[in-house]
N, C-alpha and C positions, 0 to 999 in steps of 0.2 A: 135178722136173727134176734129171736128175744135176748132179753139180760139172762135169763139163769140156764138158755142153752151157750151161752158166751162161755159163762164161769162154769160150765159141765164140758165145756172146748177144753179152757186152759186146764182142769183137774185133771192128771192122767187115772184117778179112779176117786171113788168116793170111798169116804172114810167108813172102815169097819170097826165098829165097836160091838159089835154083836161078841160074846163069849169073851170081854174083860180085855180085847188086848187091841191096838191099831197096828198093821202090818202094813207095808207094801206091795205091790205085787211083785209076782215073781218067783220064782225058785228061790233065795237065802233060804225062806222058811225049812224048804225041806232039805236044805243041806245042814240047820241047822247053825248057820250063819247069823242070823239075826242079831243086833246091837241093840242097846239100853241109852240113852240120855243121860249120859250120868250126871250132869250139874245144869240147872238153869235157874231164874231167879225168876224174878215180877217188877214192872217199870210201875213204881210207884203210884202213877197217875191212872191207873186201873182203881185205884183208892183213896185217890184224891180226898172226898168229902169223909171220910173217917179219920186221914191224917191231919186235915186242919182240924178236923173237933177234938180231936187224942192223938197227939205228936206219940208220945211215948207209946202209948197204949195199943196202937196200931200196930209198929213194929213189932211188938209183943206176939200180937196176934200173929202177923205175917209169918212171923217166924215158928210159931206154934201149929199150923198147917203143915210146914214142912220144907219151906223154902230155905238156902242160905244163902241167897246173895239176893241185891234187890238194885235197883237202879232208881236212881233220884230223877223225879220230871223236872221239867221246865221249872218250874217254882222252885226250887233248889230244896233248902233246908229250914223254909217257911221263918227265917227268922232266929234259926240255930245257928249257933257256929259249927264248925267245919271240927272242933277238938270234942264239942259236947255231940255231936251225931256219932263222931267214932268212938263214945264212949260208951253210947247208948247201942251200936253195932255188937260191938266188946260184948256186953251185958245180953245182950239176945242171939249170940252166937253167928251172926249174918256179915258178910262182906259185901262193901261197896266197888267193886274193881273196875265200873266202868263211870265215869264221870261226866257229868253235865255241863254244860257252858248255858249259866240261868243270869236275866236282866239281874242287878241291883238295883230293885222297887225302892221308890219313894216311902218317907215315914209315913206313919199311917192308913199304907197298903189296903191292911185289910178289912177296914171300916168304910171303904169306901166302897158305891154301887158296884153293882155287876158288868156295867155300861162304861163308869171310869176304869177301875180295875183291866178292865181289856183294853182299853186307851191306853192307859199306862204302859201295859204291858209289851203292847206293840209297837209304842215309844221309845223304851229304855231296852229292847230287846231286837229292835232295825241295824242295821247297817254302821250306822253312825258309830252307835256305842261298844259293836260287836269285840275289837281288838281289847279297850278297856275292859270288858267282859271276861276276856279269855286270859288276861290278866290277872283277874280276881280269880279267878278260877283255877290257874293254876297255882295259889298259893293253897287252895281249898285241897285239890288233887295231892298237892307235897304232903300235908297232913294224914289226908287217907290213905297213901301209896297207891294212886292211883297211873297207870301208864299209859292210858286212854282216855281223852275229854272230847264229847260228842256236841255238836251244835243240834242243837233240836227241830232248826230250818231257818230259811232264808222266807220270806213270805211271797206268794204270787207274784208280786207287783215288783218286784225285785227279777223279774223275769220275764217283762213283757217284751222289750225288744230284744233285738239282739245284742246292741251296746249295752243294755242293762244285765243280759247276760255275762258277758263277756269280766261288764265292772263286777259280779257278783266273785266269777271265778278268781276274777285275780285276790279280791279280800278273801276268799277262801285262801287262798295257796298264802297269801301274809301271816294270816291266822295258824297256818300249819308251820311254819317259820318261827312264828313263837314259839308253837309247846313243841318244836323237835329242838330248839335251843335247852328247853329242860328236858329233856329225853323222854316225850310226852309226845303220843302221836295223837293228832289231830283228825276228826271224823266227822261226817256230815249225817245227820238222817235224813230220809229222804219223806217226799208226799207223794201223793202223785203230782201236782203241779209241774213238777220239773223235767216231768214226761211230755209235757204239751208242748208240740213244733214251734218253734218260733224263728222267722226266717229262714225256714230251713236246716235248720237244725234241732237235735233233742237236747237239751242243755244239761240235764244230767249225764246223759254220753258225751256228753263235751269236757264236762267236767272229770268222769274218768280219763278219756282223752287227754288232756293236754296237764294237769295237777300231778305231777309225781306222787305216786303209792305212798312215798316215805312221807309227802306232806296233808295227804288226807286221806285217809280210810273213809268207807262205808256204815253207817249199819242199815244195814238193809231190812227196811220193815215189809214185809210179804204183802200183809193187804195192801199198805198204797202201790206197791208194784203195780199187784195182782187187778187192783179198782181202776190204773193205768190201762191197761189191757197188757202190760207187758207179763215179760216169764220169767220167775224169780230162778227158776232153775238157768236158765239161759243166761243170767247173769251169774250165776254163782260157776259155773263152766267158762265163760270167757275171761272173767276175772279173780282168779285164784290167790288164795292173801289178800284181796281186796276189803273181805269186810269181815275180820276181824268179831266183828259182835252183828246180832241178828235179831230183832223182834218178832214174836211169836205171834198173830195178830190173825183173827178170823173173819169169814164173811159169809153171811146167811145169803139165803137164793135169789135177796132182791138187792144184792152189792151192801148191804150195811154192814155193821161191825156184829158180833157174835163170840161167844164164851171159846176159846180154844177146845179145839175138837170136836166141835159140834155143828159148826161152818161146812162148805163147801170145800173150804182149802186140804189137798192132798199133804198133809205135817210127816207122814212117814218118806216122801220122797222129796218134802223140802229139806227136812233134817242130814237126811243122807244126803244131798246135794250141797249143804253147805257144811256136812261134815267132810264133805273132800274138797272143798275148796278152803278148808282151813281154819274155820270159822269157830273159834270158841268160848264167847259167851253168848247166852240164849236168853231170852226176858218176855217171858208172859207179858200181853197191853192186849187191854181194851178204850175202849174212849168213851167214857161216859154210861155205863153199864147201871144199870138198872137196881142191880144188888151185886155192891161191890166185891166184896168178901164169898158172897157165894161163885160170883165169877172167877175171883185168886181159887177159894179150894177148886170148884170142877176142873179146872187148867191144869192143876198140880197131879190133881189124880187121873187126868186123860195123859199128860207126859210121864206118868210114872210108868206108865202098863204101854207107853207108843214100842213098838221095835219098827225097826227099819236097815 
């Protein structure tokens, strides 16, 4: 089977945008049913290259589109503290409520190549340092009132065998140990990597499996599901409470990334599926987008007009 009759399998319809609005299928419409999205934000890292050129100035922006909440990437606060980000929040009307678990990069960070920089990153962002991470991070979260901190992933190689499985989960479930001591629940994002069998098992099912709910939540990003071959609906039905916050993530017809709502992905029957699974913050991402800012506004204005 080709790739885009794959991603035409998993979509139970293609997205209608024709006359200003995305629906569902189905009867609601004519009963009149229909819901609205009322709150969702933007994962910062859709705008990466504008936020390191204009810290301030970006937020400005984001916030002047129309978003109020925004989720911090991996990079954290590029170099802010955690009192002057909430001040600049404050000042541009935007909340932070879901929180990141980001390396603390070396001085110098950002003057270095494209080649160290990702060395770096993938150093002080591994395994080793993750508990100290989560650490720093929750004094970050206390400042922002934040009640959720998301690990942004484990990498691959962190997952080849099964004993390396295995050692991933349990530092998961330590790490969730920590932030439920400060009343802080602890959340994984997912890739697809963590879809790939490994001895027999799926190790992301492993990890919902055997990790108590209380110690690690979800967010569940749709495309890496979806580029998995798995059914983001199909998890948001077996695991209810589980994920908490959700990324909003598109995919054109040849499995790549794509502006929300303009992809192949069905958003009126994810939305609804993970609005009954309990799920309540939502964060626009793309990865690397061409034109960032035009990618934040189309996202904003395809969820303004989605019913579902």
């Amino acid at each position: 089977m080709k790739r885009r009759e794959v991603l035409a399998a998993m979509t139970a319809a293609p997205l209608a945008l024709a006359g200003g609005c995305a629906t569902s299928a189905g009867s609601k419409e004519d009963k009149g049913t229909l819901r609205k999205l009322e709150r969702f934000g933007l994962q910062l890292s859709t705008v990466t290259p504008a936020l390191m050129a204009d810290f301030d100035g970006t937020l400005g922006r984001v916030a002047a589109i129309g978003y109020k909440q925004v989720e911090f990437s991996a990079l954290g606060f590029l170099g802010r503290s955690a009192d002057d980000v909430a001040s600049l929040l404050e000042v541009n009307s935007l909340e932070a409520p879901v929180g990141r678990i980001s390396p603390r990069l070396p001085e110098g960070f950002r003057a270095l190549s494209r080649e160290e920089q990702f060395a770096a990153f993938r150093t002080y962002s591994g395994p080793d340092h993750l508990l100290s991470n989560v650490r720093v991070a929750l004094q970050d979260a206390a400042e922002l009132g934040q009640k959720h901190l998301i690990l942004p992933a484990l990498m691959p190689d962190n997952f080849a065998t099964r004993s390396q499985v295995q050692a991933s989960i349990d530092l998961l479930r330590q790490a969730g140990e920590l932030c439920a001591k400060a009343d802080v629940r602890f959340g994984y994002h997912n890739h697809d990597w963590e879809f790939a069998p490994v001895e027999g098992v799926i190790p992301f099912d492993l990890m919902l499996d055997t990790i108590d709910p209380e110690l690690m939540s979800v967010q569940l990003d749709v495309y890496w599901v979806s580029k998995a071959g798995a059914d983001p609906l199909a998890y948001f039905s077996a695991h209810p409470n589980r994920f908490p916050a959700c990324h909003l993530k598109d995919m054109n017809e040849d499995g790549d990334f794509e502006d929300v709502g303009f992809g192949v992905l069905d958003f009126p029957s994810i939305v609804a599926g993970a609005q009954a699974a309990g799920t309540e913050y939502y964060f626009v991402e793309r990865d690397n987008p061409p034109e960032p800012m035009r990618t934040a506004e189309r996202a904003y204005a395809y969820l303004q007009q989605l019913r579902f």
